[in-house]
N, C-alpha and C positions, 0 to 999 in steps of 0.2 A: 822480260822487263828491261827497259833501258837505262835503269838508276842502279848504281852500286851498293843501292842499297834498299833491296825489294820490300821490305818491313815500311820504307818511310818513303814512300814514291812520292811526284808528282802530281797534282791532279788541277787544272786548271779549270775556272769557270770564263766560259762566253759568256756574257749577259750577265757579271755578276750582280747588275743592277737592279736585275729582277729580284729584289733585296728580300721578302717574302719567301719565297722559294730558294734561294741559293741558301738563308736560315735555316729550314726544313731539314735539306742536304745534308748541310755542315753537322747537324746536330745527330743525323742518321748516320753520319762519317764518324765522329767524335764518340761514339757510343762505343764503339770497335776499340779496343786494347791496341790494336796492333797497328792502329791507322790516327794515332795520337800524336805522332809527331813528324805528318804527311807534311807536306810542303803544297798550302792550297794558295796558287794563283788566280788572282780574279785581274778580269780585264771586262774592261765597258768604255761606252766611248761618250758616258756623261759621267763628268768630273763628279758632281757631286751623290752622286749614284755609286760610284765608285768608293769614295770617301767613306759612304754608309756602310755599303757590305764589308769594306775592308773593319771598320768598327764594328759591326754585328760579330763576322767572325771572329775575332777576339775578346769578344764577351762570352761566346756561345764555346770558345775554348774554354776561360776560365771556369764554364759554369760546369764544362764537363770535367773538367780536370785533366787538359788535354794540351799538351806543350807542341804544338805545331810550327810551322815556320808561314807568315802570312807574307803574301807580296802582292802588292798592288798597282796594276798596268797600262800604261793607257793605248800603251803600241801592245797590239796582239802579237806579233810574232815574238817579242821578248817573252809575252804569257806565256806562251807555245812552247817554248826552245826547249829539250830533253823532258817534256812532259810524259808522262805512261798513260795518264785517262786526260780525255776532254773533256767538258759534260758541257752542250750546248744548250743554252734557255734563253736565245737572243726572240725579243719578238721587234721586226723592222716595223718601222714607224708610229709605235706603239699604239697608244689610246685612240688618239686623233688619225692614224690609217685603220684600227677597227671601226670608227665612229663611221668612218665613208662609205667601210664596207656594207655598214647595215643602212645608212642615209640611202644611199644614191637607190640600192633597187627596193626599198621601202618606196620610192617616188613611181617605181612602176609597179608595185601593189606586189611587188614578191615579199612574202613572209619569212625570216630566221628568228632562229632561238638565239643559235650561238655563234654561228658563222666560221668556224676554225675549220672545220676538216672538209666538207664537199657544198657541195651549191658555190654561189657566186664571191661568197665570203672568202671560201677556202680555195676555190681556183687562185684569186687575187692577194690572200694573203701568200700563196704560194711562189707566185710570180715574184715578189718584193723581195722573197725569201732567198731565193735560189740564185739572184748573184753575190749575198756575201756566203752562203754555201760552198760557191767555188772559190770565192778566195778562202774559207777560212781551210777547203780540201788542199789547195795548193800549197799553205802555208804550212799544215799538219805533213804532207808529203813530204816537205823540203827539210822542215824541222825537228819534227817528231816523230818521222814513218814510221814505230813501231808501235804509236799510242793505238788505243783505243775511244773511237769517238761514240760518247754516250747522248742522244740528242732525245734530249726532251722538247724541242721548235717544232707544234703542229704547225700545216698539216703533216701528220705525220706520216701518211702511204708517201703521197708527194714528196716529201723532204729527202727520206730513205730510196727512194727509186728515182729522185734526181742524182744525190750522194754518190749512187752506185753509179748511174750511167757518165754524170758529168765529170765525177773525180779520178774514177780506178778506185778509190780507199774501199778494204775488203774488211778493216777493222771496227763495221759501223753497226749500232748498233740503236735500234729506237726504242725511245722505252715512255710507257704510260703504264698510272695505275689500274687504269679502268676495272681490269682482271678481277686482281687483288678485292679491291674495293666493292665491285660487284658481288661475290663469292662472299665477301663478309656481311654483306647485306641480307644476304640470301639467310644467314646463319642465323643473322639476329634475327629474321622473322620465321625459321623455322625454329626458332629458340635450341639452337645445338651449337658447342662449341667448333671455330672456328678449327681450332690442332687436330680437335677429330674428323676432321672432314675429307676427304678426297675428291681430288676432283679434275676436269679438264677442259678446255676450253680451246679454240679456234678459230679463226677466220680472218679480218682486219681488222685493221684498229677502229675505233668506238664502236665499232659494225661483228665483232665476234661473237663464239656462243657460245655459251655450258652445254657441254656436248656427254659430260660426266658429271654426277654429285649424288657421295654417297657418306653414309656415317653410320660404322661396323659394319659395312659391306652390303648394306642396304641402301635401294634407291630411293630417292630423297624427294622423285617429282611427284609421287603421289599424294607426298603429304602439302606440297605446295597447292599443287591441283585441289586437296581439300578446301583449303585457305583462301585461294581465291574463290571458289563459289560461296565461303560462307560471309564473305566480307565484298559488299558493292562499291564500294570505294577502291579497295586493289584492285579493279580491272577499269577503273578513271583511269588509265595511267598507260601512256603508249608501248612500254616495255611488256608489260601485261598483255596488253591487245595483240601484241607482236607472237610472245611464247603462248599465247593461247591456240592462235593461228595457224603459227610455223611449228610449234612443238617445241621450242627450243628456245633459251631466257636469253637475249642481248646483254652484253656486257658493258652496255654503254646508259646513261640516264634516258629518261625518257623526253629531257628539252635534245639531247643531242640525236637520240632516235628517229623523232619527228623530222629531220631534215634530210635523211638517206631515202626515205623512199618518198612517194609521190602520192599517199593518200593519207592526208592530216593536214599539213599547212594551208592546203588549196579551199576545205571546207570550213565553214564558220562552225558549222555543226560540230565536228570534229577539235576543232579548238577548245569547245565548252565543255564536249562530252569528255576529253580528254584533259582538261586544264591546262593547254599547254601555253607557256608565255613566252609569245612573242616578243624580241629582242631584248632576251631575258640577260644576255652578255655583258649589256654596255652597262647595266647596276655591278655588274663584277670588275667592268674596269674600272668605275669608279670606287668601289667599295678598294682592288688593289692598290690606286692612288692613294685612299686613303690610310690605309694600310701601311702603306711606304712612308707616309709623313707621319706615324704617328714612331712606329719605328725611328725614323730619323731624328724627330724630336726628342726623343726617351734617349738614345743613345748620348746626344748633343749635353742634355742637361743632368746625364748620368742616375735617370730611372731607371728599374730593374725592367727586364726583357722576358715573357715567356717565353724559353728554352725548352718545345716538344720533338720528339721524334715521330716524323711520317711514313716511316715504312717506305718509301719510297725504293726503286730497284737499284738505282746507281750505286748507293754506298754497297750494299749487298754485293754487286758485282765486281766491284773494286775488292772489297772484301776478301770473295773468294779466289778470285785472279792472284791477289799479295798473299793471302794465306794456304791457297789449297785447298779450303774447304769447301765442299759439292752443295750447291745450292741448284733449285731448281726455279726460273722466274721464266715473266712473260717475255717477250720482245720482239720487235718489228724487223726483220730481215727480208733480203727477196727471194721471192717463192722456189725458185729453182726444184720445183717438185717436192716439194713438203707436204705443198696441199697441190695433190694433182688435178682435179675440176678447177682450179685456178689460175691464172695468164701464168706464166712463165716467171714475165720479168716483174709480176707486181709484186709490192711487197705484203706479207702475210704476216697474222699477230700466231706464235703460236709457243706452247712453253723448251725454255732452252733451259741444255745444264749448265752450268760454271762449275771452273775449277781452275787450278792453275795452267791447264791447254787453254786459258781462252772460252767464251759462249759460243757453244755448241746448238744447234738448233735440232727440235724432232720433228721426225718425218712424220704426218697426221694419218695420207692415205686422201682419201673422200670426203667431204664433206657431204651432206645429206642434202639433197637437188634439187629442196625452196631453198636454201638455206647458198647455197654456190650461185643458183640467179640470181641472188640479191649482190652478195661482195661483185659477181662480175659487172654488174649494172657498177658496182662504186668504184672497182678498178678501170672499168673504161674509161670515167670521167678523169681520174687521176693519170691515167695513162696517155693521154692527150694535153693533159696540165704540160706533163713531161716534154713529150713532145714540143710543145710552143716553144720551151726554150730550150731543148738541146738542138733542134733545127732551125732556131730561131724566126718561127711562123707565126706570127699572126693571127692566121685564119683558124690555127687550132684552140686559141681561146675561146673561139665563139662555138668552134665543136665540141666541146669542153661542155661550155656550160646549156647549150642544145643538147649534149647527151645526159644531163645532171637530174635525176628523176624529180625533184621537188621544184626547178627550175622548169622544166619541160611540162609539168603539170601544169602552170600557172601564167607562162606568159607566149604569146605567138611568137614564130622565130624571129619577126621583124623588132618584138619587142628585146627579145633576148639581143638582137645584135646592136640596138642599140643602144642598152643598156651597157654592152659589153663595149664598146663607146666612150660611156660616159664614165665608163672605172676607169678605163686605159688613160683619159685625159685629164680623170682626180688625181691617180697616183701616179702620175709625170714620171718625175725621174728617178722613182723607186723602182722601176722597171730596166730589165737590161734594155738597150736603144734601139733594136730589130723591134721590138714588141709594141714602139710607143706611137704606134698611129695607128688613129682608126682605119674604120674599111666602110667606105661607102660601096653598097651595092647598086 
């Protein structure tokens, strides 16, 4: 730790504008005894965005009983300076760069759910991502190189294996709940308590699997297996069709499922059979809009606020790091042989321990050989994202999303290039300046 005082660190939010979520945090943070009187920096680069969160947090102390130190930023490196965690939730060009995302290849008849993590959404929301990545890498280097950066900004393979390759930062750390949240679902409809459960899970992010799940040491898939044959409605559902298939449950929903592989979005059949809705996202950006303003107004004319806890991993990890205590969570690191049927340098979801050394990642071994074709098909795609801008090419956006299985199912390559075209000259100068012109063939 780089504070004098490891009980009361630093912990800075990117994006504390994401006023919703940086709430969640706060209140997973604030729950901890020992992380009551952290010193939480928030930094955004919209004034009144800023305003909010810094008000939320100080509600969401009071409410916890929680004497922290709030400071509010508009220069990031001031956020930064002798920080011990970062926790990133910047989303670049927010509502109106997701809206493009799905507009523009809705015109060439390609179908999303949700657009964040692979197909064309997630190439491109990638791309906009990865030049304040490197400044916010360069700024953490200079400033804080002993923090720990906790990055919740999908896409999340792409973010963590630009991080790595573009920054040098080895303190990096990605984190979703999908895991979590999967594994409790499972619970509630095997009706068995969560504490009692055991369980494991690996692969990539939204794209990982229950590879383990047991309760008093018994396996748990046969009684699932019961449930889906006795119920026609749970196997409506792409995650179903998936573990029925593969063997093996996805830990991701079934709107974000549908867009990793290449047999769903393409069929109308498949849409119906499976219910899946199509740009099902852009009601959640609006729904987070509204969210944000109802927030902002409650605060403004000093309405009370619900004040819940999400489980989410950050505070847990912060937790453990300042106290010592061994916690076992998900998280996104690069494979470096964790998971050996997997690229090297891509990054893999797999469970890590914490404690005060720091998160630790475990080595998996093999994934099972449907189950590794599918994550390589999604780290190829992510692994060429990469590529575009650490070589600063071009050409590999459009091999990108010609290698993207839901993309390649659905549109010719001439259509993919010019699709890939017509994103490059939506989002101008969201893009680093090698990337911003098209490519006539």
């Amino acid at each position: 730790m780089s504070t004098a005082h490891p009980t009361a660190p630093k912990i800075t939010f990117v994006g504390a504008g994401s006023v919703v979520f940086t709430q969640g945090l706060l209140a997973d943070l604030f729950a901890f005894d020992e992380l009551k009187s952290a010193h939480i920096a928030l930094h955004d680069i919209d004034a009144e965005r800023l305003a909010t969160a810094r008000a939320a947090a100080e509600y969401i102390a009071a409410e916890r009983g929680a004497r922290p130190r709030v400071t509010a930023h508009a220069d990031r490196r001031e956020a930064l300076a002798g920080a011990d965690f970062v926790i990133n939730i910047v989303q670049v060009g927010m509502g109106e760069a997701t809206r493009t995302d799905f507009d523009v290849p809705a015109r060439y008849g390609l179908r999303q759910t949700i657009g964040d993590t692979l197909g064309v959404g997630g190439v491109f929301r990638a791309l906009r991502t990865f030049p304040l990545l490197r400044a916010l890498g360069e700024d953490i280097a200079e400033v804080c190189p002993d923090a720990w950066l906790l990055n919740y900004t999908n896409p999340m393979a792409m973010n963590v294996q630009y991080l790595a390759e573009a920054t040098g930062l080895t303190r990096v750390v990605g984190l979703c709940h999908s895991v979590y949240w999967t594994v409790q679902g499972l619970c509630e409809l095997l009706k068995v308590p969560y504490e009692e459960v055991t369980y494991e899970a690996a692969g990539v992010n939204h794209q990982a699997w229950v590879l383990r799940l047991e309760h008093g040491g018994r396996d748990l898939h046969p009684r699932l297996d019961a449930l889906i044959d006795e119920d026609p409605q749970l196997r409506r559902r792409v995650r179903m069709d998936m573990y029925r298939r593969l063997g093996h449950y996805p830990t991701e929903t079934s709107e974000h499922s549908a867009e990793y592989v290449p047999w769903y979005l393409h069929h109308d059949s498949e849409i119906d059979r499976l219910r899946l809705p199509v740009g099902a996202y852009l009601g959640i950006v609006d729904e987070n809009v509204a969210e944000y303003e109802r927030t902002r107004d409650a605060l403004a004319c000093g309405a009370p606020l619900t004040v819940e806890g999400t489980m989410e991993y950050a505070p847990q990890i912060i937790h453990s790091i300042v106290t010592g205590t061994p916690r076992t969570v998900y998280g996104n690191v690069p494979n470096h042989g964790l998971i050996e049927n997997l690229p090297d340098r891509g990054t893999v979801e797999v469970p890590c321990l914490v404690d005060s050394t720091g998160v630790r990642p475990t080595r998996i071994g093999a994934l099972p050989p449907q189950l590794a074709a599918l994550n390589r098909a999604y780290l190829s795609t992510t692994d060429l994202v990469v590529r575009a801008a650490t070589e600063d090419d071009p050409r590999h956006i459009r091999h990108a999303a010609m290698a993207d299985p839901a993309t390649a199912a659905t549109l010719t390559v001439e259509e993919i290039w010019r699709l890939c075209d017509d994103m490059v000259r939506a989002h101008g100068d969201l893009l680093q300046p090698g990337l911003r012109s098209a490519l006539a063939l």
